[in-house]
C-alpha positions as CSV (number, residue, x, y, z in Angstrom):
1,X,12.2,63.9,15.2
2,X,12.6,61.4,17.6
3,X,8.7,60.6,18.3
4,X,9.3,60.4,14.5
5,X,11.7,57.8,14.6
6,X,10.4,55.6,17.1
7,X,7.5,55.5,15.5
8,X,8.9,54.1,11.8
9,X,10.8,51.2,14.6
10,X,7.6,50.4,15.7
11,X,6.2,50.2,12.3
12,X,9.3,48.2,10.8
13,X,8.6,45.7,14.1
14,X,5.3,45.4,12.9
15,X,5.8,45.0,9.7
16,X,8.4,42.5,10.6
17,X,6.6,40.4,13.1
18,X,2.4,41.2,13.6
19,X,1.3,42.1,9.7
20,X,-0.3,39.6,7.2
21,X,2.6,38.2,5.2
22,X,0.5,35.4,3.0
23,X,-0.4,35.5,-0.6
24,X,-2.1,32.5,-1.2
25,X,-6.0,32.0,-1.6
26,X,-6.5,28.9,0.1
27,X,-7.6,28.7,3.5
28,X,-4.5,26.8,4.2
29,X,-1.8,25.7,2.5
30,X,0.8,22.8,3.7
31,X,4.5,22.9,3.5
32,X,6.8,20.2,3.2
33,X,10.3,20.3,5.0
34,X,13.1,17.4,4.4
35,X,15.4,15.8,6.7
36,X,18.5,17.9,5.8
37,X,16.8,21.1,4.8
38,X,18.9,24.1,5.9
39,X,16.8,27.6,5.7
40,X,17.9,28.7,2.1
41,X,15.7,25.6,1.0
42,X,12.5,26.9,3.3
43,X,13.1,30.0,2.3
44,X,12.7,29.0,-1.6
45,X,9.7,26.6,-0.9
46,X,7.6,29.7,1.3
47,X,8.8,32.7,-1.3
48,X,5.8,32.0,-3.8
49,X,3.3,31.9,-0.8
50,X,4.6,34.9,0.9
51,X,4.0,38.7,0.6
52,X,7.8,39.2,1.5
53,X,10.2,37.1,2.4
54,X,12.9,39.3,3.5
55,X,10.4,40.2,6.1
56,X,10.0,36.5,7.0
57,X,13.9,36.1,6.9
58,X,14.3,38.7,9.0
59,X,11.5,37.5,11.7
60,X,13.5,34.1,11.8
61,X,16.6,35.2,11.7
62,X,15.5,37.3,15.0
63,X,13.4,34.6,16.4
64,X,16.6,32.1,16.1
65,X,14.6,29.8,13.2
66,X,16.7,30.0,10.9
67,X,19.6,28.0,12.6
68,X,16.8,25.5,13.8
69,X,14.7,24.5,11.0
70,X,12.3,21.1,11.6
71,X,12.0,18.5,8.9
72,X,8.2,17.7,8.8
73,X,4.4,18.5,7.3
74,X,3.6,21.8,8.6
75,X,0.1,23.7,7.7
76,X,0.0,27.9,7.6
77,X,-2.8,29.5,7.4
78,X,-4.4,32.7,4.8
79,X,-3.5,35.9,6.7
80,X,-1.0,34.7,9.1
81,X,2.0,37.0,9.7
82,X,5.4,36.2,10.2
83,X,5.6,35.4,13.9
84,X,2.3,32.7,13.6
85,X,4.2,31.4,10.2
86,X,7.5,30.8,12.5
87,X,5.7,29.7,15.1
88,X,3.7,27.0,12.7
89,X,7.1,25.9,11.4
90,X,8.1,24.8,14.9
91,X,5.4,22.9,16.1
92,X,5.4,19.2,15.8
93,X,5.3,17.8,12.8
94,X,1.9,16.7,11.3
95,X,0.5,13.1,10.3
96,X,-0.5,11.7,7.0
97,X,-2.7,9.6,5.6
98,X,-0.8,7.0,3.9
99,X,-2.9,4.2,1.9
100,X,-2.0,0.8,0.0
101,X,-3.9,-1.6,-1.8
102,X,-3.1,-4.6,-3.4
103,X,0.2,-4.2,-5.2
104,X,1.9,-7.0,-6.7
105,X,5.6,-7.1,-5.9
106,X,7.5,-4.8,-3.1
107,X,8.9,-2.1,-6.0
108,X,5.4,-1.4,-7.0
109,X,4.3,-0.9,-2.8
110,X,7.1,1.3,-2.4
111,X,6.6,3.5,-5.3
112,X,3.0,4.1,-3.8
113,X,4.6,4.7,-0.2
114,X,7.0,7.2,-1.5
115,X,4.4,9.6,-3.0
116,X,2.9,9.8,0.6
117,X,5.6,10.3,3.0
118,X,9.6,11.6,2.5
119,X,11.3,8.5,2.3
120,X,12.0,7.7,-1.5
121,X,10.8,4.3,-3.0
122,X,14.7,3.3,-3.3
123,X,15.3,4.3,0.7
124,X,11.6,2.2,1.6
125,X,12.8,-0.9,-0.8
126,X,15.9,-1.2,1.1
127,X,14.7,-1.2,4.8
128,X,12.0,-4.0,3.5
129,X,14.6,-5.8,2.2
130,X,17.0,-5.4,5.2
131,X,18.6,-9.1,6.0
132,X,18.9,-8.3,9.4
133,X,15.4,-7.4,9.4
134,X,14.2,-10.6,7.1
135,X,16.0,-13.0,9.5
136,X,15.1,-11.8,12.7
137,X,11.3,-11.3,11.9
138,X,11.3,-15.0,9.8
139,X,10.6,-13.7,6.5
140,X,12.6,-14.0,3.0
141,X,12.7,-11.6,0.1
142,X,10.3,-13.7,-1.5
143,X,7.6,-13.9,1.0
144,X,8.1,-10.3,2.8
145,X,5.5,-8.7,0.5
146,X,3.2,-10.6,3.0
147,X,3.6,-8.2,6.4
148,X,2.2,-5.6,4.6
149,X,-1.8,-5.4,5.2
150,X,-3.6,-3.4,2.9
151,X,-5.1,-0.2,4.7
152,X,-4.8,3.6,6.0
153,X,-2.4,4.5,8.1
154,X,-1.0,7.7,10.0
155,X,2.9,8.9,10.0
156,X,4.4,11.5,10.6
157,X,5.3,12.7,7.1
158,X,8.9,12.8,7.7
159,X,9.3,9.3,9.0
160,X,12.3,7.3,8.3
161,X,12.0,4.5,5.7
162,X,12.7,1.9,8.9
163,X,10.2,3.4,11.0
164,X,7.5,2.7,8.1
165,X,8.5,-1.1,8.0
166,X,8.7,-1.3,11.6
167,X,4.9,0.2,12.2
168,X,4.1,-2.2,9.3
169,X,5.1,-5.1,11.0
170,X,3.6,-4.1,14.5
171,X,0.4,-4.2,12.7
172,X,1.2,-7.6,11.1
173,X,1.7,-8.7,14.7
174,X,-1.3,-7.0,16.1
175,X,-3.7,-8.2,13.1
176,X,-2.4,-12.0,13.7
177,X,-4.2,-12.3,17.1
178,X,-4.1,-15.9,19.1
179,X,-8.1,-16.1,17.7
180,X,-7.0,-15.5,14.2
181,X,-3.7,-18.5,14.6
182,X,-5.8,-20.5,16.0
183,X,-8.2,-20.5,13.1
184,X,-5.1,-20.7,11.0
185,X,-3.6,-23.5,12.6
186,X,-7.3,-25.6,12.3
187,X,-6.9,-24.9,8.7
188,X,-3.5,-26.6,9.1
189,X,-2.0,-23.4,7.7
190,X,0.4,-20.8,8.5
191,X,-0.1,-17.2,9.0
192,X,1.6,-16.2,5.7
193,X,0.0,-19.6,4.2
194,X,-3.3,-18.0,4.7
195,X,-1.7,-14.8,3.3
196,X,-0.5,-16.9,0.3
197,X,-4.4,-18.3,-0.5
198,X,-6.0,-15.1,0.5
199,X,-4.1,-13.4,-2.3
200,X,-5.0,-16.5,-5.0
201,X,-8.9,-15.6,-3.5
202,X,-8.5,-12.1,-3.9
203,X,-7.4,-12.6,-7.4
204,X,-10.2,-14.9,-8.5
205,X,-13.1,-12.8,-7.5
206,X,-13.3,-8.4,-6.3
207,X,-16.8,-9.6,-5.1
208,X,-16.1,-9.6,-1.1
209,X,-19.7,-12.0,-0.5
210,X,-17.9,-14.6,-2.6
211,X,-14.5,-14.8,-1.4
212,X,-15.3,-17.2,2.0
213,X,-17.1,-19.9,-1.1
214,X,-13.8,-19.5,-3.2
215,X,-11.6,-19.9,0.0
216,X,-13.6,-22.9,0.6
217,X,-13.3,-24.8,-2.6
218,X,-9.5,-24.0,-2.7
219,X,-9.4,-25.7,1.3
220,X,-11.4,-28.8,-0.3
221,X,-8.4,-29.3,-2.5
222,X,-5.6,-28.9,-0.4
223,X,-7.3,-31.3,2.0
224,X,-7.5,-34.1,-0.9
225,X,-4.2,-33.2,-1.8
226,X,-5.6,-32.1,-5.1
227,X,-3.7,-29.7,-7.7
228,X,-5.0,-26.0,-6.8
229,X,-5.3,-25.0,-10.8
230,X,-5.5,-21.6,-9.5
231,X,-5.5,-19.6,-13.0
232,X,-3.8,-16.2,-10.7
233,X,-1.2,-18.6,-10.4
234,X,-0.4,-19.0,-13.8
235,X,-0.6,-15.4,-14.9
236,X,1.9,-14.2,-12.3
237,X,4.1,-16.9,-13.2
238,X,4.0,-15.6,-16.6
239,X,4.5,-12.2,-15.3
240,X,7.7,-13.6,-13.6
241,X,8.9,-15.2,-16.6
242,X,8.9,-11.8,-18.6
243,X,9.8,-9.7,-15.7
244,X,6.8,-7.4,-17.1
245,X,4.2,-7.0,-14.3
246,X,1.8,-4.7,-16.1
247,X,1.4,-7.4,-19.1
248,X,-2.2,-7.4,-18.7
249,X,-3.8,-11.4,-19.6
250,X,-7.5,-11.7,-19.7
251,X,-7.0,-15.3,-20.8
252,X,-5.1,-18.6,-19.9
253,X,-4.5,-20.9,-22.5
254,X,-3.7,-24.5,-22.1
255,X,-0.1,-23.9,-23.8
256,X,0.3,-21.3,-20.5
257,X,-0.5,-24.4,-17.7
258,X,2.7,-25.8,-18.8
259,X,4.9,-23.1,-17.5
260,X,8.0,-24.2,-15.4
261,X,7.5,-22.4,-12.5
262,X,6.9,-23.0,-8.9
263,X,4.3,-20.6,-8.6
264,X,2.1,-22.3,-11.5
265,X,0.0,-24.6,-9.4
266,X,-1.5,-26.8,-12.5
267,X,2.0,-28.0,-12.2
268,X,3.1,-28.5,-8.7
269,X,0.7,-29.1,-5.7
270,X,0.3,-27.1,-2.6
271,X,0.8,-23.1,-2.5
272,X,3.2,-21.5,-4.1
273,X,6.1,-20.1,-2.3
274,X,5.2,-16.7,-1.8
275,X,1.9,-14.4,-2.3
276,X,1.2,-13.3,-5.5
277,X,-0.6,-10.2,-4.6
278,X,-1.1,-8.3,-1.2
279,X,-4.4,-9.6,-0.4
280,X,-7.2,-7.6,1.2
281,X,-8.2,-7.8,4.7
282,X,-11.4,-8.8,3.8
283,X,-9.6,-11.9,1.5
284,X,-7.7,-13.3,4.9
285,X,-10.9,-13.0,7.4
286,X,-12.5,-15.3,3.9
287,X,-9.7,-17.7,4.5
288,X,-9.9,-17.8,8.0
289,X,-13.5,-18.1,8.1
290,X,-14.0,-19.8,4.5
291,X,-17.6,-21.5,3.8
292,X,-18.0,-25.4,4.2
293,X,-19.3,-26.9,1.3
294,X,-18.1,-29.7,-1.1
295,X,-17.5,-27.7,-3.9
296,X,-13.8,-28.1,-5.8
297,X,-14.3,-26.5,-8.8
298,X,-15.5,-23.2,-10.5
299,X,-15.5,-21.1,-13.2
300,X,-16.6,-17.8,-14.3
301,X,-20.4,-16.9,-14.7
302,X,-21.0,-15.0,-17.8
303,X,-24.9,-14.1,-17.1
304,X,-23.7,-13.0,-13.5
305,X,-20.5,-11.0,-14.1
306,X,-18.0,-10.9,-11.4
307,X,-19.5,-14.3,-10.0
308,X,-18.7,-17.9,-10.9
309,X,-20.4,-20.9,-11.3
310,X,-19.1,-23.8,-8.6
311,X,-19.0,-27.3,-9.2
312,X,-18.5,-30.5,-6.9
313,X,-17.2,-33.0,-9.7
314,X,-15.3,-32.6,-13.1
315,X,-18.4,-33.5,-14.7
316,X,-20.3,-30.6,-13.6
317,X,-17.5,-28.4,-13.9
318,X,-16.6,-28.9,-17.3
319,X,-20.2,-28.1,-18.4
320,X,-19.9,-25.0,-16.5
321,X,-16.8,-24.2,-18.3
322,X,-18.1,-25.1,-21.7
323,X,-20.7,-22.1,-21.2
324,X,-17.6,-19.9,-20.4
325,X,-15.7,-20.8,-23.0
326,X,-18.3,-19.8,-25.4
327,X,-18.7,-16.9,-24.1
328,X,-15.1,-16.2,-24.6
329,X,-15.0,-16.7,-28.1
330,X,-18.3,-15.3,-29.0
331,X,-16.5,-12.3,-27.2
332,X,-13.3,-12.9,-29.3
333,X,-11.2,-12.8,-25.8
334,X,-8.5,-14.6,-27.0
335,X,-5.3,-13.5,-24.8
């Protein structure tokens, strides 16, 4: 009887602690805890993956988990049993891939943020927009959008919204090496200046061999002091104007280049205040390193699509722009 008995312990200790306890068919499966979490809430998010979960609350109730629950990423694997699943859960959190591209204003870059790690898109909009943050790093709400460097990065899933901004910001600094001001300041631009025509240039052409000719022709004209007619310009002024940023334009009229705005540059010379997009990598290093050439105007090249046909008087250029023109109506792009 009491051979018996021990024996059923040792089972139940087992069966508590040693035995596969997964259900799931993947390899591995990840598990997401919140800052906050108490157990109750882990024990709701593992009970689909699980075999049985009074088991596992048992194991962690003996193993002390269940007063010490992590916030984090945490992986389990297929055909782990109780004691490896605790243990998994109390390890150190693991990193994610986050990745952002070219997002227009700082609502639409935190939405993207706050699918990828726990902070939501409300939390992440108010640490970029911090005013103790703004003045001490010499940014405004307007221009902030600019620190941000389109890219892959690893967190920790569970990082706070200030942490983000901060590692964001240390990579601004690190990207903005003495080379790359010092190529700024020949340009007789600013860091976020170059931001500020990098985004116009990633605007006016995705075709990355182009960009340092574009950056070039926009340079020309800022040196003569010339209007920089950027078209980007217009449309996000637009945008602005009807507080609508997924209005999509495939057209500028001439009724559009008379929009009040400071950001409509047919209007008011120099850049405009702020970026209009978050401008690759590949669209600052364009800037920086922009292609010397006399060229001040261009438009797009229908029999080369993508491409654009540059100029180096108004002559030329409105030639060039009578072939695009056509195209556009033959096309029927109207707006």
């Amino acid at each position: 009887m009491g051979l018996a008995i021990c024996l059923y312990f040792v089972y139940l200790f087992s069966k508590t602690f040693f035995l596969d306890n997964t259900v799931f068919e993947e390899k591995k499966v990840y598990v997401y805890i919140n800052e906050g979490d108490e157990f109750l809430k882990v024990r709701s998010a593992l009970t689909p993956l699980l075999k049985s979960i009074s088991d596992f609350s048992l194991a962690a109730q003996k193993k002390g988990y269940t007063s010490r629950v992590k916030s984090g990423k945490y992986v389990l694997e297929k055909g782990s049993n109780n004691n490896e699943i605790i243990n998994a859960l109390r390890r150190k959190s693991l990193t994610v891939r986050v990745t952002f591209n070219n997002q227009e204003r700082l609502e639409n870059l935190a939405g993207r943020i706050a699918k990828q790690i726990e902070p939501d898109s409300v939390s992440l909009l108010k640490a970029f927009l911090d005013p103790k943050f703004l003045l001490a790093k010499g940014f405004s709400i307007e221009n902030i959008l600019g620190i941000f460097l389109p890219d892959s990065y690893d967190f920790f899933w569970n990082t706070s919204a200030e942490n983000f901004r901060d590692k964001m910001w240390i990579s601004y600094q690190n990207f903005w090496s003495e080379n790359k001001k010092k190529k700024a300041t020949e340009l007789g631009l600013t860091p976020l200046e170059v931001i500020s025509l990098a985004a116009i240039v990633q605007k006016e052409t995705q075709k990355v061999d182009e960009r340092p000719r574009v950056a070039g022709v926009y340079l020309n004209r800022l040196k003569r002091k010339m209007k920089l007619q950027a078209d980007p310009t217009v449309i996000y002024a637009m945008k602005l104007q009807l507080n609508n940023f997924d209005t999509i334009i495939k057209r500028v009229l001439y009724q559009d280049l008379k929009i009040n705005s400071p950001y409509n540059t047919y209007r008011y010379k120099g850049l405009p205040p702020s970026p209009i997009t978050m401008p690759d990598i590949s669209s600052i290093n364009a800037v920086l390193n922009a292609e010397q050439h006399r060229y001040l105007y261009f438009v797009a090249n229908p029999k080369n699509p993508g491409y654009h046909l540059f100029s180096k008087n108004a002559m030329e250029h409105n030639k060039n722009k009578k072939i695009y023109t056509n195209w556009l109506d033959r096309n029927r792009v109207y707006r």
